[in-house]
N, C-alpha and C positions, 0 to 999 in steps of 0.2 A: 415492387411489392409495397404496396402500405403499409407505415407503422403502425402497430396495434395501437390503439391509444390507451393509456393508463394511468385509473383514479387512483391516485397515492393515496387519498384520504380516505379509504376505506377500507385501507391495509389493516390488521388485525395488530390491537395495542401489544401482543406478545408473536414476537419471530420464533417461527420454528429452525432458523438455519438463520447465525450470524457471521458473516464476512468478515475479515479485518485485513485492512490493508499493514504491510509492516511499517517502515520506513516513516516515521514522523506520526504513525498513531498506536501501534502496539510497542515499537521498539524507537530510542534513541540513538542512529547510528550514524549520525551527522559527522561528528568528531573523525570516523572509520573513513566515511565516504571524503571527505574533506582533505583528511591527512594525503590520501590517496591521487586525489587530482594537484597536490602541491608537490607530490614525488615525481606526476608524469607530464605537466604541463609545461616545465622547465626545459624538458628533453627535446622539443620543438619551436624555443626559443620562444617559450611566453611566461608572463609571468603566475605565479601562484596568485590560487584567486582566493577572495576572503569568505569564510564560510557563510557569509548572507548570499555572495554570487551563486554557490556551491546547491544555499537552500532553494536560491529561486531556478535554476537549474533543472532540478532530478524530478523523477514524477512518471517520465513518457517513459524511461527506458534509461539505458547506460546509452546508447545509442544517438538516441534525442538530446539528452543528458550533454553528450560530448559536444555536439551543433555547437553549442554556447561560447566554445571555449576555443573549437578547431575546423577549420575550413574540411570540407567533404571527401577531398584526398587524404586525410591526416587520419580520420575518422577510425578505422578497422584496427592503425596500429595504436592508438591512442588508448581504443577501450580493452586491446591487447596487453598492453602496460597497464592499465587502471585493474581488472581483474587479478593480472600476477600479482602486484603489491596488494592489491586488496585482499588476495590468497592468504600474504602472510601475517596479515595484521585484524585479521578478520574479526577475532571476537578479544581485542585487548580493550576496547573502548566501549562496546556496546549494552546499553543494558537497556531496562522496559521504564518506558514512561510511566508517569504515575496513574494509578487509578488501575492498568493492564492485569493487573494478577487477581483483584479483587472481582474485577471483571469478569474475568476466563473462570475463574472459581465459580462465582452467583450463578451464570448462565449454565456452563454445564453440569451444575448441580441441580439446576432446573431442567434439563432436559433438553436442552437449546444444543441444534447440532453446530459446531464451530471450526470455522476452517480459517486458514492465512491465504491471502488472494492478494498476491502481490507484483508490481514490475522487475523485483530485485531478483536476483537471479535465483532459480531453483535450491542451487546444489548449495548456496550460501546462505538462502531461508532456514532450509533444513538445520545445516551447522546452528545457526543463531539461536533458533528455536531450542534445539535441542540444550546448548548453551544456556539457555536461559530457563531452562526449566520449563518450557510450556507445550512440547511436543505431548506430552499424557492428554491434555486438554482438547486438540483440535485434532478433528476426524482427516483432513488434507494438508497440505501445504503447497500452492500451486504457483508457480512462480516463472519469469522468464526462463526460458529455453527450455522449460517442459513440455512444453506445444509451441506451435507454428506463430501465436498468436501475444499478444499484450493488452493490456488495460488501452484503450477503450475499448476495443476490435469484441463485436459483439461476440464472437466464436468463442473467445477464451469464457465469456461468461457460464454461455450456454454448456460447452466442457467442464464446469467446472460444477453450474448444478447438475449436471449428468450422472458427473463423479461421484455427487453429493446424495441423489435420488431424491431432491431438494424440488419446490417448485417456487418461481418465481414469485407467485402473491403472500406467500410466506419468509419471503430473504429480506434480511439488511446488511446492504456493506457500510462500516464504520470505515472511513478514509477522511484523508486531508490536503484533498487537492482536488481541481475541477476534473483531473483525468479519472479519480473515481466517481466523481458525480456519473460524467459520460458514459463510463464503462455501467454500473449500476442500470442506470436509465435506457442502456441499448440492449441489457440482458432483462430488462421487463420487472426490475426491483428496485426498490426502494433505497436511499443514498443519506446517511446523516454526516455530517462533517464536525472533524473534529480540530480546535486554529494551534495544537501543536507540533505542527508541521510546516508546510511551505506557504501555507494561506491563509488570508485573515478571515475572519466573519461575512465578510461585507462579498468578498472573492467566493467563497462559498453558496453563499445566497442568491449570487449573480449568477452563479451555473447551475445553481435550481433543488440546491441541497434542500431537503426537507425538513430537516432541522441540524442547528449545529451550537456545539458544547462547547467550552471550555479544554475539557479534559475527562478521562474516561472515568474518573467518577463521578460527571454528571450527565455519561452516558449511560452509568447500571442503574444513577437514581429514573433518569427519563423510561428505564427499559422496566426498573422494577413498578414504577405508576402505571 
């Protein structure tokens, strides 16, 4: 089947349905995820990696995430260890990047329906979310092991504006990494990038991001022009 092809530039200067990736754009949970791969990486006789390895790492999945660190045999027990310890330590570190509350405030005060569309795992979105005060704000929260599916796999998109009653000419996912560009662009919308997370400007632009910030409040200033 042919891909649809799709004029970004004539997307409508206000979204009715905004995306947020969590992990390095709504939330700061590097510290969590980090701690975590130095509690279980040792148990297979490697060393603890340093949280730049840790950053350029995560993004596809816990799954992919782990490739970096563990040959394919090692894989299933690894991310087995990674989620228990991450069970316990889940919300001591984590809190919301800057710009994020300001954000989620202006939009859905505007009208803007807003959901978390992320790789990190469902049942640990939730937790965070809820943790950090922003579950009121967003109408979903969709995350690995809720479906079949992960960022980019267009299926999870399409699920997720389903979920939403959302349509694609009107979405933006706020992410920061080339896996939400892909995911965005294979679900038929629109992708800005934001560099604090796992990627710079330049990586962003390369995978076709439409625009990309700083930090999310130079996301709500781009959203409120």
């Amino acid at each position: 089947m042919a891909r649809r092809q799709i004029n970004f530039t004539t997307f409508m200067s206000r979204f009715a349905t905004l995306l947020l990736d969590l992990d390095g754009t709504l939330v700061d949970a590097f510290t969590t995820i980090h701690r975590s791969y130095c509690q279980v990486l040792p148990h297979f006789g490697r060393p603890a990696p340093t949280i730049e390895q840790v950053r350029r790492a995560v993004g596809g999945g816990l799954e992919n995430a782990m490739r970096h660190f563990l040959p394919e045999e090692l894989i299933a027990e690894g991310v087995r260890r990674h989620i228990a310890h991450t069970d316990s330590i889940l919300l001591e570190d984590v809190k919301l990047l800057p710009g994020a509350m300001a954000l989620l405030r202006a939009q859905h005060d505007g009208g803007v329906t807003l959901a978390a569309f992320t790789n990190k795992r469902g049942d640990h979105s939730r937790k965070v979310c809820a943790h950090l005060g922003v579950t009121p704000f967003l109408r979903g929260i969709f995350g690995a092991k809720d479906t079949p599916w992960l960022k980019p796999q267009p299926e999870f998109a399409t699920h997720v504006l389903a979920q939403l009653g959302a349509g694609s000419e009107t979405t933006l996912l706020i992410g920061d990494s080339p896996f939400d560009v892909q995911a965005a662009h294979n679900g038929g919308f629109a992708c800005w990038g934001v560099t604090t997370g796992t990627h710079d400007a330049d990586q962003l632009r390369g995978a076709g991001a439409e625009g990309v910030y700083p930090d999310l409040f130079a996301v709500q200033a781009a959203l409120a022009r």
